[in-house]
N, C-alpha and C positions, 0 to 999 in steps of 0.2 A: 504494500500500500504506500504509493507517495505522498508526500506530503503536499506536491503540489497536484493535488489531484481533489476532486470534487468527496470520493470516498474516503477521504482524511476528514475533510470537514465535517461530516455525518457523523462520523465515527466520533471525533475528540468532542464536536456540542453531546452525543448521545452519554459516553464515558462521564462528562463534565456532570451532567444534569442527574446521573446515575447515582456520581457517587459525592454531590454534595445534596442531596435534595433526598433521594430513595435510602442513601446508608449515611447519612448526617452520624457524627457523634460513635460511630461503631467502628472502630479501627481494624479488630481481626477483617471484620467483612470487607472494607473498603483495602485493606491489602488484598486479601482475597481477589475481591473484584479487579483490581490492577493487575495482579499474577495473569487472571484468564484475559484480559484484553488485551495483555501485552502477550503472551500466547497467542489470543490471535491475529492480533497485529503482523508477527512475525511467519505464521502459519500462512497469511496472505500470499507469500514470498514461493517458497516451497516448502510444503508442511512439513514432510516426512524428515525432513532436517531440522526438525525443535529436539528430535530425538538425540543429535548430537549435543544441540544445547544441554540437554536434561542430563547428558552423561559429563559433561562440563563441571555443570552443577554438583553433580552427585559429589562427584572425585571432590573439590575443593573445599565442598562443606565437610565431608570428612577431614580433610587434611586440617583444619581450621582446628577443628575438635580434638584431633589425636596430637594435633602440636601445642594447643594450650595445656593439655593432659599432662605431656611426658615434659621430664625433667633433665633427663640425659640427652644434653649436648648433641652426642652421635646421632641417637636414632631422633630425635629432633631435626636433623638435616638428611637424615635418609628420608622420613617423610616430606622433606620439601620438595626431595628431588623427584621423589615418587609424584607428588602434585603436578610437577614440572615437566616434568618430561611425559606423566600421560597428558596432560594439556594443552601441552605444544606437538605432542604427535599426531593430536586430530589436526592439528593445526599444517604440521607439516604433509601428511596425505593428503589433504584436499589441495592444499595452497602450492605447495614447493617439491613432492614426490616428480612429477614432470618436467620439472625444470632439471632436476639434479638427473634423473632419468637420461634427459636430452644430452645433456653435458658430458655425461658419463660413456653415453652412445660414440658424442664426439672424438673425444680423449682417447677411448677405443680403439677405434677407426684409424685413428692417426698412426698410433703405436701398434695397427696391424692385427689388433685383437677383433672381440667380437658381444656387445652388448647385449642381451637375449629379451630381459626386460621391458614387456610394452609399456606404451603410456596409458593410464586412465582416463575415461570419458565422462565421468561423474562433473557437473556442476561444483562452482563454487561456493559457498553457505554462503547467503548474503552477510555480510559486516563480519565474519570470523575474525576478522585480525582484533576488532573493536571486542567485543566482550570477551576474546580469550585473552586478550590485559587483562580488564578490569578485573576479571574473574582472578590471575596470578596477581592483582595489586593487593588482593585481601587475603590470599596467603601469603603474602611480603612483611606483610603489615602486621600479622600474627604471629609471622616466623619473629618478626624482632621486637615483638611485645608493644608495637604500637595501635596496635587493635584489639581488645576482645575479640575472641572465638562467637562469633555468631550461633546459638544455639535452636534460633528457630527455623527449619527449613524453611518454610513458607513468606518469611523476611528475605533470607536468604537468597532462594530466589528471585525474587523480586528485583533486589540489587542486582544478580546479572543479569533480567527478562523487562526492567522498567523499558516502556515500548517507546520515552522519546528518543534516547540514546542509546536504543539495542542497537541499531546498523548502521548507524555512523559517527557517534558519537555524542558530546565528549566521552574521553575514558574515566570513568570517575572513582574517585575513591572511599572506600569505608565509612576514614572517619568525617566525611560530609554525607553522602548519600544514606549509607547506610546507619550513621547517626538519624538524619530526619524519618527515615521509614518506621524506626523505632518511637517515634514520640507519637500521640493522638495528634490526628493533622487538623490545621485549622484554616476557617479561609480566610484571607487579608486581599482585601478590594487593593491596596496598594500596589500588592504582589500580584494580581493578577491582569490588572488594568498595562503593568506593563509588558507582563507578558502579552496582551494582542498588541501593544507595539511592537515585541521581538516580533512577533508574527506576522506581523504585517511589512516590516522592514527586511525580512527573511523572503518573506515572497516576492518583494519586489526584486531583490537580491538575486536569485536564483532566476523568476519568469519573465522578465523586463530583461535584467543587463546579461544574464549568465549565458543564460537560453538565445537571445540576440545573438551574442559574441560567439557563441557555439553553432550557429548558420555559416556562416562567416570563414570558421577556422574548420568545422568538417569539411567546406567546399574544395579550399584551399588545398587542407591533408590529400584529397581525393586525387589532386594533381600536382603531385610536390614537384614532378620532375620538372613539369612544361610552368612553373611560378619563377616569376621575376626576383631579383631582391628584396625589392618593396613590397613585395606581393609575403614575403615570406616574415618581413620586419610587421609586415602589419598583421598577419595571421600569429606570430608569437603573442605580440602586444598582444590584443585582443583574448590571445589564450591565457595570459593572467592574467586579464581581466576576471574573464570566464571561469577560474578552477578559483579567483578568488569569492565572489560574488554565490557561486555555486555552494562551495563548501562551508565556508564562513554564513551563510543563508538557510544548509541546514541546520549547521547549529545555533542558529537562531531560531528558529521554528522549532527547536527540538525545548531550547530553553525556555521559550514561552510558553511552549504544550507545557511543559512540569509545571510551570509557575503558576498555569490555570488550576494544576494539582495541588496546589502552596509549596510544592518543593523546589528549591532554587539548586540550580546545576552549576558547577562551574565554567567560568569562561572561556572557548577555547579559541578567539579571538580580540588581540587589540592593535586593531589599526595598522595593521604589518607595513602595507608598503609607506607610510610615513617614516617608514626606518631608515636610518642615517649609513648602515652597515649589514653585514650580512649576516656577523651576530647579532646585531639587534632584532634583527628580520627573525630570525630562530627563538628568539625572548618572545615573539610577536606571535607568530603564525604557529596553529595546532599546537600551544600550549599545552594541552593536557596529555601530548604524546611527547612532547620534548620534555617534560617535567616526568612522564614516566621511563624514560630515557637515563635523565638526570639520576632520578632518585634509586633506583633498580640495576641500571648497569655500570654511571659514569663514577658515581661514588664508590660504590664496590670496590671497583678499579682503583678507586684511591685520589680519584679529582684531580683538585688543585694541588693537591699535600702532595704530589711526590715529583721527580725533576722533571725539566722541559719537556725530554723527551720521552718521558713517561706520559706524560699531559695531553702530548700531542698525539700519541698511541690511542689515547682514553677517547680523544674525540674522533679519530677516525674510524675505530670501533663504533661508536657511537650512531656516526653519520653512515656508516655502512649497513651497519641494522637498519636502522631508521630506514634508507632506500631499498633493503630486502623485506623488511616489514609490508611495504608498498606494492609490492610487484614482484611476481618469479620471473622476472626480465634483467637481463643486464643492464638493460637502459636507465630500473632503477639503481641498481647498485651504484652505476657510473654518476647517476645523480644525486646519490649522498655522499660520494669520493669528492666530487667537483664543490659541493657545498663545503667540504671537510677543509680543501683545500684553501678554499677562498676566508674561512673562519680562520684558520692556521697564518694563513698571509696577513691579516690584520693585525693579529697578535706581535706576530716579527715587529710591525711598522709603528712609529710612532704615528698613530693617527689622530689627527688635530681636533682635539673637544671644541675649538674653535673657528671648524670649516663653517661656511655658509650651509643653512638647510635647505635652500635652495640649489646646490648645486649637489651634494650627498644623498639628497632627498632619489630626485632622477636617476643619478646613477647605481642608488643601489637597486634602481626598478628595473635600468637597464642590465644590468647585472645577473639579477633575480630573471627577468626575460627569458637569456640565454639560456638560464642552466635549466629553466622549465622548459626548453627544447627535447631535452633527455627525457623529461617525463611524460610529454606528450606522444612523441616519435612511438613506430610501429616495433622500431629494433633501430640495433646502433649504424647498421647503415645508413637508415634515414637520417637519424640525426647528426652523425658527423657531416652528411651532404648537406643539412639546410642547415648547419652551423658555418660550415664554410664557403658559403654562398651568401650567408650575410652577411660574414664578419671580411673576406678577402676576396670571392671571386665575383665582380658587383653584375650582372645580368639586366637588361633594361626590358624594356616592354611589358610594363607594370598595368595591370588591369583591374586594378582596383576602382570602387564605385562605393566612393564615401557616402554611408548612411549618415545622414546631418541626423535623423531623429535618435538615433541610436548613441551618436556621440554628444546630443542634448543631454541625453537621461546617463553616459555617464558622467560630462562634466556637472549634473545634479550630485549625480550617486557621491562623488568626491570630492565635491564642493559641503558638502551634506555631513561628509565623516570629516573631513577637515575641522569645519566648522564643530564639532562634537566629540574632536580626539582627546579631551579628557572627560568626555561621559562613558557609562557604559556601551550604549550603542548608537547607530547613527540617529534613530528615532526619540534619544529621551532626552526628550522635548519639553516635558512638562514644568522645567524651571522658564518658558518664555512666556510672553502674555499669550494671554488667551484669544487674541484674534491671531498669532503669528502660528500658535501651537494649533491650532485647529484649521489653518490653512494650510499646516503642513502635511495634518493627516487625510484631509481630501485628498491633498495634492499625488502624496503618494498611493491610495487606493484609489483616485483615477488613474492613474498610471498601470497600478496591476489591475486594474478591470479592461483595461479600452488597450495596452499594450502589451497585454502579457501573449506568450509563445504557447500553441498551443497545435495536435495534443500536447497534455505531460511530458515532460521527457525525464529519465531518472538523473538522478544525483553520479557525479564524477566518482564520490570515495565508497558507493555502493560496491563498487568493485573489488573493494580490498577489505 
């Protein structure tokens, strides 16, 4: 079920009315009732794979249990691993067995051998990567005593099955999410009034600018060969336009669906391409995966605490999960290496806290551009071709057919978060007056009524 789809709508007003109006005041029932919607929320998708979820579940509510239990050290980390590694092996059959499969075939081949192993035809579980985190952040979190052991399954699940951020996020953690599932919920008009702004600023996000700029750059992908430079400079731009707008849009809509719930989700955007650098950009963008990065692998490793070139190990680890997380493609790995790199060169440089943001600003977009060429690209032959066609071998006969309406609505869109880069999002509005604050939310729901892209089309990070 999409979000920007007519059968979202039906759904989250029916869920909303359900479960503050029919189960008021009754907390088991109103988890209850969340568990099955968010069931079948995801069931929407392809049913018969809730089953993996459910064995997800099973495995780490145990692990939770038998590691707050045990006192010995060892088997305390033999149960983690046991959590680990069955949860990352559903994770790796569906997601990375083919990839490693292929690779292996390659390697073979070369050195004259002979690989037997076919590939599997099975689907991907929609959002697997997103709740088989979450799911390992709350045995993370247990394993190092900063979380109670969750004893109720029916909670429990919950926290991996909550249907805003089962399939693309954010990846959330314990002691927020799972702290609020535990208390009797209440409703706060405050909290909720702003969640239809997430929501409405999400759609525009996603059906207006994303959906736009994704006409635009599938045309373009379709004939990479026979595309000009400019042809190919303008189908990048526009494609971070598009994976911003897109992703950053679902989880807005993802956060305002909760907050219609009274549960506040964390953020897992601020204002990224205002960033000055490419680690900022990383400070910025999919926060709740970079922070599970941070707190789960780069710390481990030993962070900042140990020498340079330890440091630099940490984060190229780091950035190379991060791009296999993404994709069983090379194209991702090469574009958490390329991110790694550009993070690592700052670091060397003395970089001027006192450059202009005006010229930082750009080029970290132009920057950012580039390296999302990798992640758009079909494989690495496409994208080394339409990296160095923009950046050295310049091609003319550019055929591009500037939409004026489309670059209205973005210089809105970023005029908009500009204007609003120290609110929470681009729509919270409500500290202006009341004729500017309610011209703006016309403004924007003529906009997704009269300009949105249609049919539906699904979300970019559905895929991972």
């Amino acid at each position: 079920m999409l979000f920007n789809s007519f059968n979202y709508l039906v759904f989250l007003v029916s869920v909303w009315v359900v479960f503050w109006f029919v189960l008021k005041d009754k907390t088991k029932w109103q988890q209850l009732f969340l568990l099955l919607v968010s069931c079948y929320f995801y069931m929407f998708f392809i049913p018969k794979y809730i089953l993996i979820l459910g064995l997800t579940i099973a495995v780490d509510y145990w692990a939770g249990i038998a590691l707050e239990r045990q006192e010995s050290e060892r088997k305390r980390k033999v149960i983690l691993w046991v959590s680990v590694v069955v949860t990352c092996a559903i994770l790796f059959v569906f997601k990375y067995y083919n990839f490693f499969s292929e690779n292996i075939r390659v390697l073979s081949e070369y050195f004259g051998g002979e690989w037997s192993i076919g590939i599997l035809s099975w689907a991907l579980p929609i959002g697997l990567s997103f709740h088989t985190f979450q799911s390992l952040s709350y045995v993370f979190e247990v394993y190092y005593k900063r979380q109670a052991a969750e004893r109720n399954f029916l909670t429990y699940s919950l926290y991996v099955m909550y249907f805003p951020q089962l399939v693309a996020g954010p990846i959330e953690r314990p002691g927020n999410l799972l702290q609020q599932l535990n208390k009797p919920f209440s409703f706060d008009a405050t909290l909720a009034s702003d969640g239809l702004r997430m929501i409405l600023w999400g759609l525009f996000k996603k059906v207006v600018i994303a959906d736009s700029c994704a006409m635009i750059v599938n045309t373009t992908y379709l004939n990479i060969e026979g595309a000009s430079t400019l042809d190919l400079w303008y189908a990048a731009i526009l494609f971070s336009i598009q994976i911003y707008g897109d992703f950053s849009g679902y989880s807005d809509i993802a956060r305002g669906s909760s907050q219609l719930m009274g549960i506040r989700l964390i953020s897992n955007f601020q204002f990224p391409y205002f960033s000055k650098s490419i680690t900022e950009f990383w400070s910025r963008w999919h926060t709740s995966l970079s922070s599970w990065f941070r707190d789960y692998v780069y710390i481990p490793l030993g962070g900042n605490r140990v020498s340079a070139w330890k440091q630099s190990r940490n984060i190229l680890i780091v950035f190379v999960l991060s791009g296999f997380w993404h994709g069983a493609q090379w194209t991702f790995i090469v574009w958490g290496l390329v991110n790694a790199g550009f993070i690592l060169l700052e670091k060397s440089m003395s970089w001027s806290k006192r450059a202009q943001s005006a010229v930082l600003i750009p080029l970290t977009f132009l920057i950012t551009t580039c390296i999302w060429v990798f992640f758009r690209a079909e494989n690495m032959n496409q994208a080394w071709a339409q990296l160095h066609r923009m950046l050295f071998d310049f091609h003319g006969g550019s055929q591009i057919v500037v939409d004026k309406k489309l670059w209205l609505m973005i210089v809105f869109f970023f005029v908009l978060e500009w204007i609003q880069r120290s609110r929470v999002h681009g729509l919270d509005v409500q500290h202006w007056r009341p004729t500017y604050r309610y011209s703006a939310y016309v403004l924007v729901y003529f906009l997704v009524f009269f300009m949105a892209v249609y049919p539906a089309n699904q979300f970019i990070y559905f895929q991972f």
